[in-house]
Each structure stands twice: as structure tokens, then as C-alpha cells.
The first five atom37 places (N, CA, C, CB, O) and aatype in JSON, in Angstrom:
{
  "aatype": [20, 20, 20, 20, 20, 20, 20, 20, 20, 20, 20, 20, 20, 20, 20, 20, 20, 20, 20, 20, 20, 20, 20, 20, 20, 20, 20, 20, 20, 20, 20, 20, 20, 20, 20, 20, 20, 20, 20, 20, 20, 20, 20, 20, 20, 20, 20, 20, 20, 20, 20, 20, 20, 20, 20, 20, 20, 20, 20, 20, 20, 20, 20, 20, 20, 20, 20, 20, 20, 20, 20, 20, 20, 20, 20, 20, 20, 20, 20, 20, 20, 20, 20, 20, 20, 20, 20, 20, 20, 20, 20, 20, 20, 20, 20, 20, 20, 20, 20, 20, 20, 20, 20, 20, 20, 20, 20, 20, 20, 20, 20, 20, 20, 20],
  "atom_mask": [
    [1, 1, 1, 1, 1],
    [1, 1, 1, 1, 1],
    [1, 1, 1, 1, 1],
    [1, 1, 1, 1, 1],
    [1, 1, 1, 1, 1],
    [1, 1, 1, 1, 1],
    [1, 1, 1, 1, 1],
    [1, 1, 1, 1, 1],
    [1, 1, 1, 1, 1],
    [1, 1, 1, 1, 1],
    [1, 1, 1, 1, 1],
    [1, 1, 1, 1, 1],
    [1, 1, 1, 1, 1],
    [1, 1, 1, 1, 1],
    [1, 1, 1, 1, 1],
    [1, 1, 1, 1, 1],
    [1, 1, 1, 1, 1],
    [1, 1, 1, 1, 1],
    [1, 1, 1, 1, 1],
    [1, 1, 1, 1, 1],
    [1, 1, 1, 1, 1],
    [1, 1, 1, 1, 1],
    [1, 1, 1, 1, 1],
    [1, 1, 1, 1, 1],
    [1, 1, 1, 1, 1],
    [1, 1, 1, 1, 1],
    [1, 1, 1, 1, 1],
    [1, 1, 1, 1, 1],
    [1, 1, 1, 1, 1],
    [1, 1, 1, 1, 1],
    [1, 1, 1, 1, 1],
    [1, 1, 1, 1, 1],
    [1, 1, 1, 1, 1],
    [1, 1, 1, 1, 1],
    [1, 1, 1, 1, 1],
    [1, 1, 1, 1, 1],
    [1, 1, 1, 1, 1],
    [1, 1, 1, 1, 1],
    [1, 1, 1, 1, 1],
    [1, 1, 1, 1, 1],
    [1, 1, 1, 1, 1],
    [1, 1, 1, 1, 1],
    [1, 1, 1, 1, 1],
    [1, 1, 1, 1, 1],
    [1, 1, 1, 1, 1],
    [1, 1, 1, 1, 1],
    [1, 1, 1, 1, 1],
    [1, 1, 1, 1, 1],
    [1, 1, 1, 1, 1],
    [1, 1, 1, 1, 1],
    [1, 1, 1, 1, 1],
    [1, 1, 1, 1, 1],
    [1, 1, 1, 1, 1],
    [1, 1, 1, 1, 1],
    [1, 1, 1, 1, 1],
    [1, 1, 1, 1, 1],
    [1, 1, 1, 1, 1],
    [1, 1, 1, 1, 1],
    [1, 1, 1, 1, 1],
    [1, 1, 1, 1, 1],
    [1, 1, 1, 1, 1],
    [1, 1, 1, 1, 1],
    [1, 1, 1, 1, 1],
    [1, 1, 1, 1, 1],
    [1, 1, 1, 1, 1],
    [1, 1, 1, 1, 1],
    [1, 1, 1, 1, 1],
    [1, 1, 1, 1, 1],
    [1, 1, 1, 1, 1],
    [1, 1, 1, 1, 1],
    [1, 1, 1, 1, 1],
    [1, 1, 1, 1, 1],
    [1, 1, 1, 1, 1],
    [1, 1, 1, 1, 1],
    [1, 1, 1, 1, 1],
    [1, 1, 1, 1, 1],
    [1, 1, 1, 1, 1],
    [1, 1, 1, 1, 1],
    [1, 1, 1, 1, 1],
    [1, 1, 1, 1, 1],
    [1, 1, 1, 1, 1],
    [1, 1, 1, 1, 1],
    [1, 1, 1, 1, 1],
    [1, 1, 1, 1, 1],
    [1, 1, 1, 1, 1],
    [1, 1, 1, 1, 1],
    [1, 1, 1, 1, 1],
    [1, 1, 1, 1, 1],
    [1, 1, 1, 1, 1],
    [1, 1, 1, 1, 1],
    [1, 1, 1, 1, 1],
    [1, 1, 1, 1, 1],
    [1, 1, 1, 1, 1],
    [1, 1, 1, 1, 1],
    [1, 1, 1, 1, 1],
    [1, 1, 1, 1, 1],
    [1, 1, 1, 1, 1],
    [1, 1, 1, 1, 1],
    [1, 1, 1, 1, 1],
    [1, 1, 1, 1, 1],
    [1, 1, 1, 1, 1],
    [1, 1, 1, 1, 1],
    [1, 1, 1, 1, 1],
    [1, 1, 1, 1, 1],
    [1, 1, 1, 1, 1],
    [1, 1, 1, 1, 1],
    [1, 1, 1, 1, 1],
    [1, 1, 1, 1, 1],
    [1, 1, 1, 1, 1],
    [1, 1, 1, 1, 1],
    [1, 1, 1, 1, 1],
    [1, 1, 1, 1, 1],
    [1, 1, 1, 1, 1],
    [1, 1, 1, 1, 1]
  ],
  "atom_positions": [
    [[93.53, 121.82, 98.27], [93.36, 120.39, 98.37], [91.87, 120.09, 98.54], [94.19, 119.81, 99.56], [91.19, 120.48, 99.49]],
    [[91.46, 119.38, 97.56], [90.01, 118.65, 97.84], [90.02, 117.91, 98.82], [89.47, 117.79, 96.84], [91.14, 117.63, 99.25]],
    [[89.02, 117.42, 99.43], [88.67, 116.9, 100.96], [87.1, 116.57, 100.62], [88.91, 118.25, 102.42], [86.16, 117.32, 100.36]],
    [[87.22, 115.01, 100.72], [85.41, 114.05, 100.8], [85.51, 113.73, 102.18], [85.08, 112.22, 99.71], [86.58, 113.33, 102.64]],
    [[84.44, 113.89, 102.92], [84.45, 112.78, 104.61], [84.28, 111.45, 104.28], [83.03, 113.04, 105.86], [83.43, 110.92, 103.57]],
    [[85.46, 110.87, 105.06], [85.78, 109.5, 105.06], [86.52, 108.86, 103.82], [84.57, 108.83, 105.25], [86.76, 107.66, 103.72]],
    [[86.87, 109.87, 102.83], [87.94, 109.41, 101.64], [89.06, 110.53, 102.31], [87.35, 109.73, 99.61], [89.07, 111.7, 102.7]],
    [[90.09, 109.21, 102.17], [91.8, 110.26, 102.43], [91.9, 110.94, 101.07], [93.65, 109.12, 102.68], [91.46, 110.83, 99.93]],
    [[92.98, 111.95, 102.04], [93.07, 113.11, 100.64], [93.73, 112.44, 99.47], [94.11, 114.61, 100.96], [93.12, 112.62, 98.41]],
    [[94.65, 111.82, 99.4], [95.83, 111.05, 98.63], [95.07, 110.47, 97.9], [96.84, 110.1, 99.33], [95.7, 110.21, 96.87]],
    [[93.53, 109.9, 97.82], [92.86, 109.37, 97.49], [92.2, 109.77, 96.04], [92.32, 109.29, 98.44], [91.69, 109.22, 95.06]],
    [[92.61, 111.42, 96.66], [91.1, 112.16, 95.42], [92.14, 112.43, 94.27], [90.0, 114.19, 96.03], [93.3, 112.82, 94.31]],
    [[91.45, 112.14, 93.39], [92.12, 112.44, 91.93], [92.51, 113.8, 91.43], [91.22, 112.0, 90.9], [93.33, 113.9, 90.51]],
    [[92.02, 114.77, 91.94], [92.24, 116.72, 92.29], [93.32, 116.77, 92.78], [91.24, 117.63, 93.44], [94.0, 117.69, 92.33]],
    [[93.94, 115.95, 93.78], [95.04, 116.04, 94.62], [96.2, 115.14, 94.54], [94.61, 115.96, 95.77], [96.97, 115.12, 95.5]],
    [[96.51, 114.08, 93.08], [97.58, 113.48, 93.09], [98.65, 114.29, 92.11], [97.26, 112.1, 92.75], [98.35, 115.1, 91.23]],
    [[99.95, 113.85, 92.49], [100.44, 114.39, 91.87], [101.15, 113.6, 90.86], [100.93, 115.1, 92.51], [101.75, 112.63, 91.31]],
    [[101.26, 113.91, 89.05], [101.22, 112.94, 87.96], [102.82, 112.61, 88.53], [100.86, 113.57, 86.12], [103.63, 113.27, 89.18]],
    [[102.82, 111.52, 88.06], [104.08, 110.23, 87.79], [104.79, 110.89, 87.03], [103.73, 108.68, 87.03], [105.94, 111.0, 87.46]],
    [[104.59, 111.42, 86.0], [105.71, 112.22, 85.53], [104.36, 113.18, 84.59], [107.25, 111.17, 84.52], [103.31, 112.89, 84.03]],
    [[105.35, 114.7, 84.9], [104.39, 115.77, 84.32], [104.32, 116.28, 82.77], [104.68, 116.94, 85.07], [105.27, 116.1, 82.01]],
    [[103.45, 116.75, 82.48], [103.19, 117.16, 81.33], [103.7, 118.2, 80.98], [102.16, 117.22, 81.14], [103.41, 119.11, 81.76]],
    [[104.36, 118.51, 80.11], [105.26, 119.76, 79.69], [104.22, 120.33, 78.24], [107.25, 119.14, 79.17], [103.49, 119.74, 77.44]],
    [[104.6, 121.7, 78.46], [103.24, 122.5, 77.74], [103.63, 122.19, 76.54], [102.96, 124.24, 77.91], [102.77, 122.32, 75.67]],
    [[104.65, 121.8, 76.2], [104.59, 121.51, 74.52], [103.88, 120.03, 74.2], [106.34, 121.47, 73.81], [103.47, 119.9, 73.05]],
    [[103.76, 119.24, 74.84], [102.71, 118.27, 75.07], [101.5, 118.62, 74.15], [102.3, 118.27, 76.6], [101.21, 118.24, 73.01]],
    [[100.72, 119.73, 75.32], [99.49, 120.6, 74.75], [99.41, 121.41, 73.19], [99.36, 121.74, 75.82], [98.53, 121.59, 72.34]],
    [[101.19, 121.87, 73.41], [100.94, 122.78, 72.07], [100.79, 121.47, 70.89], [102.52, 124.05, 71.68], [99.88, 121.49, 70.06]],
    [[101.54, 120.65, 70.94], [101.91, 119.69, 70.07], [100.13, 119.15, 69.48], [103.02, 118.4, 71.01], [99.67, 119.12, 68.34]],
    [[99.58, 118.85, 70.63], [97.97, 118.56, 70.51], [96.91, 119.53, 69.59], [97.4, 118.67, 72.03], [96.08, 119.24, 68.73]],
    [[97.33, 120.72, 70.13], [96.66, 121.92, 69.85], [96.77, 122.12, 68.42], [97.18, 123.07, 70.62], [95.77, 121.92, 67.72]],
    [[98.26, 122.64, 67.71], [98.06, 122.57, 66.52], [97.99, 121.63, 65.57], [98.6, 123.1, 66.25], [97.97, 121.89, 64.37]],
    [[97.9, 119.79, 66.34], [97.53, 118.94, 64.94], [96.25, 119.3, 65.01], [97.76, 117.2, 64.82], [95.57, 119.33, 63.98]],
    [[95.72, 119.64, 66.28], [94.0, 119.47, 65.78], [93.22, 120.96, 65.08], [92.94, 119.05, 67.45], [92.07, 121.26, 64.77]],
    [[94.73, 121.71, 65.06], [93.65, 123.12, 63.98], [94.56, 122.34, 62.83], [93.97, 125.64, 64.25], [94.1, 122.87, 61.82]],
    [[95.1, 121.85, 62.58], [95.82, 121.59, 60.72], [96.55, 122.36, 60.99], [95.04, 121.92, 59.09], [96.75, 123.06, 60.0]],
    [[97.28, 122.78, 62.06], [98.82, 123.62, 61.41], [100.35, 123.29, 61.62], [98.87, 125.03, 61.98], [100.88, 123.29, 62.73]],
    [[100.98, 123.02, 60.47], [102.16, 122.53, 60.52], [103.33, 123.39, 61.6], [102.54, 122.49, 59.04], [103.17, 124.6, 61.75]],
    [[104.38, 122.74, 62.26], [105.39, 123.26, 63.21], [105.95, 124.69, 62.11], [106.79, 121.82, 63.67], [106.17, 125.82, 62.53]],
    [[106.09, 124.27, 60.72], [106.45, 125.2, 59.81], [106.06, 126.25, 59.71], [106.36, 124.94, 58.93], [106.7, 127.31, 59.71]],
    [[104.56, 126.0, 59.56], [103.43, 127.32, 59.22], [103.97, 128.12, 60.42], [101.4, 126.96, 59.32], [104.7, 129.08, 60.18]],
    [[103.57, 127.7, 62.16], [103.71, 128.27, 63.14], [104.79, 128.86, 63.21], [103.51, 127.67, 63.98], [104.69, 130.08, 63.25]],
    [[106.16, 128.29, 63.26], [107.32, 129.14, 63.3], [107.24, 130.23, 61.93], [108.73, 128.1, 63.29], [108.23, 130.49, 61.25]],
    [[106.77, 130.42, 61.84], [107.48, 131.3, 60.42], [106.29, 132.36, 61.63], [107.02, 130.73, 57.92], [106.85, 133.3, 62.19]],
    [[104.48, 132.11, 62.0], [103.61, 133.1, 62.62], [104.25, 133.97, 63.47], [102.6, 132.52, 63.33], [103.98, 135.16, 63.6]],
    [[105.53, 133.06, 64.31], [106.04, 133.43, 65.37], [107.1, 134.64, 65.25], [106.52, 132.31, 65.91], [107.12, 135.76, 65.77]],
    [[107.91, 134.02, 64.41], [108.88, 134.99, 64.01], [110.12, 134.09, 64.5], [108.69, 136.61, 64.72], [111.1, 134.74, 64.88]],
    [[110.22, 132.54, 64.57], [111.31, 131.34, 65.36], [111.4, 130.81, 64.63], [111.12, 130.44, 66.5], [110.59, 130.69, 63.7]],
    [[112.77, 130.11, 64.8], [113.53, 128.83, 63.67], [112.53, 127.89, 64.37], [115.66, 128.26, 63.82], [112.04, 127.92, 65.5]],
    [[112.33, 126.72, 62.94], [111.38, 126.01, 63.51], [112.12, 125.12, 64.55], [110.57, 125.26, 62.48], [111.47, 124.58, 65.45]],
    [[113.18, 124.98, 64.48], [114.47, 124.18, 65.78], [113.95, 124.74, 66.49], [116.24, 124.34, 65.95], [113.13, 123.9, 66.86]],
    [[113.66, 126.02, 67.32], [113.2, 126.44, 68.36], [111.8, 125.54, 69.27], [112.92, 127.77, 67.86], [111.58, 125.11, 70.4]],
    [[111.3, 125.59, 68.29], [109.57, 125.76, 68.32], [109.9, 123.88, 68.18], [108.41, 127.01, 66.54], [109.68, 123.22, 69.2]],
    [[110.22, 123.4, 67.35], [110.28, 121.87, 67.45], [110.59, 121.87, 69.14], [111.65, 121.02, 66.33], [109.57, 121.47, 69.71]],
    [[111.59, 122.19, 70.04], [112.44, 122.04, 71.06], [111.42, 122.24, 72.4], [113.71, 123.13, 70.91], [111.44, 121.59, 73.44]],
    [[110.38, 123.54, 71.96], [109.41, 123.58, 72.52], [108.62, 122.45, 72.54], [108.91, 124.47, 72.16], [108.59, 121.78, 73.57]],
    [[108.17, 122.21, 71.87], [107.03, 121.23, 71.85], [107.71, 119.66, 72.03], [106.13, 121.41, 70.31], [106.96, 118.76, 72.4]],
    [[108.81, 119.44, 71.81], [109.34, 118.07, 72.55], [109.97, 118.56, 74.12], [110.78, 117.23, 71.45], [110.93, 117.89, 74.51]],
    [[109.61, 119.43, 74.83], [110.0, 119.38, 75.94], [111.6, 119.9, 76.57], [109.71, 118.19, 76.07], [112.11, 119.8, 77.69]],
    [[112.08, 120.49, 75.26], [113.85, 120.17, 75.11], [114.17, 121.9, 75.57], [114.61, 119.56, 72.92], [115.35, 122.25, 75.51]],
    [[113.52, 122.53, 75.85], [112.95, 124.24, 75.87], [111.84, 124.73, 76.66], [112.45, 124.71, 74.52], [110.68, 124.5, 76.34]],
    [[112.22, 125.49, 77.82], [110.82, 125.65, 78.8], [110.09, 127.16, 78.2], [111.35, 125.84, 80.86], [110.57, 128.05, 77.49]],
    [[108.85, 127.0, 78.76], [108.05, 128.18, 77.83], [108.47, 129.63, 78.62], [106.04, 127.92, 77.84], [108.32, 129.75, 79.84]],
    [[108.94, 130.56, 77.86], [109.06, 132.02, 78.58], [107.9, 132.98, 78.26], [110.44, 132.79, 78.11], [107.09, 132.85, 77.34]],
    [[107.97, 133.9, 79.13], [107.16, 134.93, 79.35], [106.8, 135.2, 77.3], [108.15, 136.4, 80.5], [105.72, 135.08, 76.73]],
    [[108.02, 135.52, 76.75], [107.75, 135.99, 75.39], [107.54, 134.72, 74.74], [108.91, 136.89, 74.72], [107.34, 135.09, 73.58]],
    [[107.44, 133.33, 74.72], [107.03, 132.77, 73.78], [105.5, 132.28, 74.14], [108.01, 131.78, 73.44], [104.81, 131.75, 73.28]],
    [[104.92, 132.54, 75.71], [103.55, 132.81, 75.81], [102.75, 133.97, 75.19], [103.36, 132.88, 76.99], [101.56, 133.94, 74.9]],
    [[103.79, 135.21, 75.03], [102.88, 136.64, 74.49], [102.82, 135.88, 73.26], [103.66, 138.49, 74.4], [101.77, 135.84, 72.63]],
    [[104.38, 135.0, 72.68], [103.88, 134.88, 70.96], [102.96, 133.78, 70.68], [105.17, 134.57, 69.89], [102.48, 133.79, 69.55]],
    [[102.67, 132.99, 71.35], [101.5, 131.99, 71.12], [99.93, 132.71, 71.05], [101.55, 130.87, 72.45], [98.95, 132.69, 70.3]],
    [[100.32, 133.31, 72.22], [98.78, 134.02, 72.45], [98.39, 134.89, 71.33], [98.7, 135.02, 73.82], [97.19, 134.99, 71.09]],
    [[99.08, 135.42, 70.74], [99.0, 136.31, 69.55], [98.62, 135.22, 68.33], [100.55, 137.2, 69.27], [97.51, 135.26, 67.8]],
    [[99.4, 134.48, 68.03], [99.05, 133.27, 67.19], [97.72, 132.61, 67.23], [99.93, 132.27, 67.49], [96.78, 132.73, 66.44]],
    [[97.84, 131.77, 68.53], [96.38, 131.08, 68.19], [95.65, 131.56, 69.47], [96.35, 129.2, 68.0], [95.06, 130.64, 70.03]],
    [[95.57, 132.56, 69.98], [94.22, 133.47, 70.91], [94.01, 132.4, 72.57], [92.1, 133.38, 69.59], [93.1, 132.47, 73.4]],
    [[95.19, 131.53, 72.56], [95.21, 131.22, 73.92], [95.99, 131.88, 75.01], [95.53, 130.08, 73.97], [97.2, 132.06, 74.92]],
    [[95.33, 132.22, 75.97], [96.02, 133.56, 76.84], [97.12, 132.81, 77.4], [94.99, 134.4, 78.19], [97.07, 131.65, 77.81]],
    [[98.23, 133.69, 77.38], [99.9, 133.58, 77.88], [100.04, 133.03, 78.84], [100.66, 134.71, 78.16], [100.94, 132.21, 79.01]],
    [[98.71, 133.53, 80.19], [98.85, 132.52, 81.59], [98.93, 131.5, 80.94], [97.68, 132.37, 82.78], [100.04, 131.02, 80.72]],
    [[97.87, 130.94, 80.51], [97.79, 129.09, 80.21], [99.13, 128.4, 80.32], [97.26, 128.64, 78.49], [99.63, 127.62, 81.14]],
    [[99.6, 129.06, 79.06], [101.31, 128.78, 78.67], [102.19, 128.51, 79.82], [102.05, 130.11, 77.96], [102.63, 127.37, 79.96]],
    [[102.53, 129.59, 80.78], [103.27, 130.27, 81.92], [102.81, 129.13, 82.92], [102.78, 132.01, 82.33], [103.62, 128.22, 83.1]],
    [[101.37, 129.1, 83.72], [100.89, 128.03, 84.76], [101.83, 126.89, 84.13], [99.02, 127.64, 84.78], [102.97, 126.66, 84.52]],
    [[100.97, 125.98, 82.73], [101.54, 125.06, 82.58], [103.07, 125.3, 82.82], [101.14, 124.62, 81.46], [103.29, 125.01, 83.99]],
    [[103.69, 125.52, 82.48], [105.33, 125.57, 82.46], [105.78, 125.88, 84.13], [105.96, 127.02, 81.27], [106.83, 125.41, 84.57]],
    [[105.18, 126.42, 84.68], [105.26, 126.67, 86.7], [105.31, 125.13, 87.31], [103.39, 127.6, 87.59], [106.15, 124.6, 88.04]],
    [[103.98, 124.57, 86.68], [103.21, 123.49, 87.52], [104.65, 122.45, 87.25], [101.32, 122.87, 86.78], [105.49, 121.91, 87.97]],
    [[104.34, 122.55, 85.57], [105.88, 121.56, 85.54], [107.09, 121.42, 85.87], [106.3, 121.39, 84.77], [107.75, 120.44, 86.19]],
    [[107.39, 122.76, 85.74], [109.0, 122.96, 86.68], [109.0, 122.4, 88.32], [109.43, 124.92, 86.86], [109.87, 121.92, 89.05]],
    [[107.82, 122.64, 88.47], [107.8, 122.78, 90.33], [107.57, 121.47, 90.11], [106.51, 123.82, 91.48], [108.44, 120.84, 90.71]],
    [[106.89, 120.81, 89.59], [106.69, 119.37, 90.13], [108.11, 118.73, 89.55], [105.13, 118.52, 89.49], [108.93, 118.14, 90.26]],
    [[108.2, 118.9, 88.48], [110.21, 118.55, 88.25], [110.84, 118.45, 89.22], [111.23, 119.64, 87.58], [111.19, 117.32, 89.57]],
    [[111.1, 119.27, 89.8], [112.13, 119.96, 91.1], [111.73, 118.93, 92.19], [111.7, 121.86, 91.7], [112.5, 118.07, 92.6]],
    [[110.29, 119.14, 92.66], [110.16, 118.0, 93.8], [110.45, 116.51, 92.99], [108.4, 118.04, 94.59], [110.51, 115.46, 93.64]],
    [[110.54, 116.53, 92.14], [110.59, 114.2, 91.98], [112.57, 114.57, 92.26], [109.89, 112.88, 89.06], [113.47, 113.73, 92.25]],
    [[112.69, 116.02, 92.46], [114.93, 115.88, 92.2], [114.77, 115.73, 93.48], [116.42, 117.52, 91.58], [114.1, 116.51, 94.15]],
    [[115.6, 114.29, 94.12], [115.86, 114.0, 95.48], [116.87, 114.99, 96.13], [116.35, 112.6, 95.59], [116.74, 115.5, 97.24]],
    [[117.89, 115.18, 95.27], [119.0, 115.61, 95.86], [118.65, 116.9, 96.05], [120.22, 115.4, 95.18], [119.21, 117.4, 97.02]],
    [[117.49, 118.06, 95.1], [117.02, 119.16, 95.6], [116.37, 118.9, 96.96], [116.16, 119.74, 94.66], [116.89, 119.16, 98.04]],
    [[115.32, 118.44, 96.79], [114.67, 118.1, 98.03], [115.18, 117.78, 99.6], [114.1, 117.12, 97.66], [114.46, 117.78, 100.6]],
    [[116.63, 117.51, 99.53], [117.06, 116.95, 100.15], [117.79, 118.43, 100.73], [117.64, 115.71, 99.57], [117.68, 118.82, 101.89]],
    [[118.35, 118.98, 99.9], [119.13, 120.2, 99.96], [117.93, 121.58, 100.34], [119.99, 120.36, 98.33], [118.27, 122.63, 100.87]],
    [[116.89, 121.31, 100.03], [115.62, 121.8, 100.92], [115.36, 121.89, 102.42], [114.65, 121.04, 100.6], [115.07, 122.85, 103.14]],
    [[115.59, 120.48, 102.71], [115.37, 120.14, 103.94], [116.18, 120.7, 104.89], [115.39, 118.95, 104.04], [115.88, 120.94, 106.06]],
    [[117.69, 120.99, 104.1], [118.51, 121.08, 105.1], [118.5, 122.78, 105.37], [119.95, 120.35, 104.72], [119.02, 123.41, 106.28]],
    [[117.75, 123.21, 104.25], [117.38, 124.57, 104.39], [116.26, 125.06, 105.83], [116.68, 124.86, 102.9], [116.34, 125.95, 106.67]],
    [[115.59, 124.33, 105.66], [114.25, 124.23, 106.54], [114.42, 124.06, 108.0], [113.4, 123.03, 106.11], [113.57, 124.34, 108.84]],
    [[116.07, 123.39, 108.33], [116.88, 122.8, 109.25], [117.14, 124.06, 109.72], [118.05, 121.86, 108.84], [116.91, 124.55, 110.82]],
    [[117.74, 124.6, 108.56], [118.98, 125.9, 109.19], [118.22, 127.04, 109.72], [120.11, 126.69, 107.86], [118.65, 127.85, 110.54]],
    [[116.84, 127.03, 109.08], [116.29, 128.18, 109.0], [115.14, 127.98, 110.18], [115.83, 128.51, 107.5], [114.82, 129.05, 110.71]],
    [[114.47, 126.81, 110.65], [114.19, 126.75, 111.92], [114.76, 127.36, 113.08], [114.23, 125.78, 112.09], [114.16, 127.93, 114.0]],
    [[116.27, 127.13, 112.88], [117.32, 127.37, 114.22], [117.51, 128.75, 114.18], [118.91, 126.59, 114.19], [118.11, 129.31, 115.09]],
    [[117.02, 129.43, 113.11], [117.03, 130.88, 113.05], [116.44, 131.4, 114.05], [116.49, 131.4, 111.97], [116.36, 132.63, 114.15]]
  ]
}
């Protein structure tokens, strides 16, 4: 957490958390209009129906360990990138689910009294 004296933390732009998060196919979606390469070209690089790889990149499909090795092989962006993004998003997913959160708490309850 970033920290200015005399600005609250909630304040600093390092430390909010987005309204609703960005899912890595977001990025991929960005990434290959701006080299010129069609969802087509890519799925065929990959060795995926382009249904796959469409599903990816609208969000409909979370990124795994192997479709970070196959990106990274494709266009030379390392697999973490892929993996973080897809962490950050799940986890922040999970906290906006009340009823997880909620079912958290009661974890935190039980496990105090431990």
C-alpha cells in the first residue's frame, strides 16, 4: 500500500481497487489489434479452436498455466504477465461476491475461537 503524509490511503490511486476488473483477455484483445493479428492467425499459432481463444479474450474462459506458456511462445510476453493478470482478477472477483465474503467472515469467526 502506498502511503503520502496527510493524504488517506483510499485516496491514492496505487491503492484503489477498480469498479469492476480487467480480465486479461481485455489486454490480449488490445495486444493483437495493435500487432495486425487476426483471432484466426493466433489460434491456428496456438494450436486452439478459435471458439477457445475468442472465449479467452471476451472474458468467457480464465487464463491457465498452459495458455500463458502458449501465448508466451507466440508473441514473447512472459506467462507471469498472463497468470498475475488472471490472479489479480479472480481475487478481486471473489471479494465484490458478498455471499463469499460473507462465508469468509464466518470462517475468520470459527477460526478465531480456535
Amino acid at each position: 500500500m502506498v502511503t503520502l503524509a496527510g493524504v488517506e490511503p483510499n485516496m491514492i490511486a496505487n491503492n484503489l481497487t477498480p469498479f469492476e476488473p480487467t480480465h486479461p483477455g481485455e489486454i490480449l484483445r488490445e495486444e493483437i489489434e495493435c500487432r495486425g493479428i487476426t483471432q484466426t492467425k493466433l489460434a491456428k499459432e496456438l494450436g486452439v479452436k478459435v471458439s477457445l481463444l475468442n472465449e479467452l479474450i471476451n472474458g468467457k474462459r480464465d487464463f491457465t498455466i498452459e495458455y500463458a506458456l502458449m501465448l508466451e511462445a507466440a508473441l514473447g510476453i512472459d506467462s507471469d504477465f498472463w497468470i498475475n493478470l488472471q490472479t489479480d482478477y479472480s481475487k478481486t472477483k471473489a471479494k465484490q461476491d458478498s455471499s463469499f465474503m460473507a462465508r469468509l467472515a464466518n470462517i475468520r469467526r470459527a477460526a478465531a475461537v480456535l
